[in-house]
N, C-alpha and C positions, 0 to 999 in steps of 0.2 A: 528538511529533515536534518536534525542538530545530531541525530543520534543512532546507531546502527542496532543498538542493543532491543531485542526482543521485547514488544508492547510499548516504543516510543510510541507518543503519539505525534497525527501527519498533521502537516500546517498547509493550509491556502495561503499561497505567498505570490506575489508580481512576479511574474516568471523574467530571470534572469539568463538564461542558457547554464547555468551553471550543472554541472555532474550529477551531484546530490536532487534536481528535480528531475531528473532524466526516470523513468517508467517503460520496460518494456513487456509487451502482450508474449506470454510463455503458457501456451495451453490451458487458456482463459482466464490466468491469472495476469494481475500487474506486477514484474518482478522491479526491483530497483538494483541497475546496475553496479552501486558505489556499496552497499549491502548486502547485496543477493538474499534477500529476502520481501515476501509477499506482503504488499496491502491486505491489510486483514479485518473483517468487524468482529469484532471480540464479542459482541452480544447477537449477532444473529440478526440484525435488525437491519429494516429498511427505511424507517423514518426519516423524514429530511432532519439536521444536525447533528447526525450519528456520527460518535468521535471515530474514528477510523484511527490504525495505530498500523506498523511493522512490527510481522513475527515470520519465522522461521517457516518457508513453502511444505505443508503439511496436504493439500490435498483436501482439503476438507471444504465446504461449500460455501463459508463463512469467509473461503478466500477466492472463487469465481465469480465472475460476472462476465455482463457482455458488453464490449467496445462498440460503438457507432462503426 
């Protein structure tokens, strides 16, 4: 994540420990701690290569899911 501002979009990247890949579960959302803002799918979609992006924790279903 290069960018904290609402609709970045998210990168699959070789995990580094670094702060910016850090992701915590906040009542079934992913929050991201360096942002405080939700993994989000901006289109509703479940298809495998759905661009995923950061927005602002709204609540809405497009920002829940379920963890392993």
């Amino acid at each position: 994540m290069s960018s904290a501002a609402n609709n970045a979009p998210v990168q699959l990247y070789t995990c580094t420990g670094g702060a910016n890949q850090q992701w915590k579960p906040v009542h079934g959302t992913l929050v991201s701690p360096v942002s405080r803002k939700c993994l989000d799918d901006p289109r509703f979609s479940t298809a495998n290569g759905t661009q995923l992006i950061i927005y602002t924790c709204n609540g809405g279903r497009n920002q829940q899911g379920k963890l392993p």
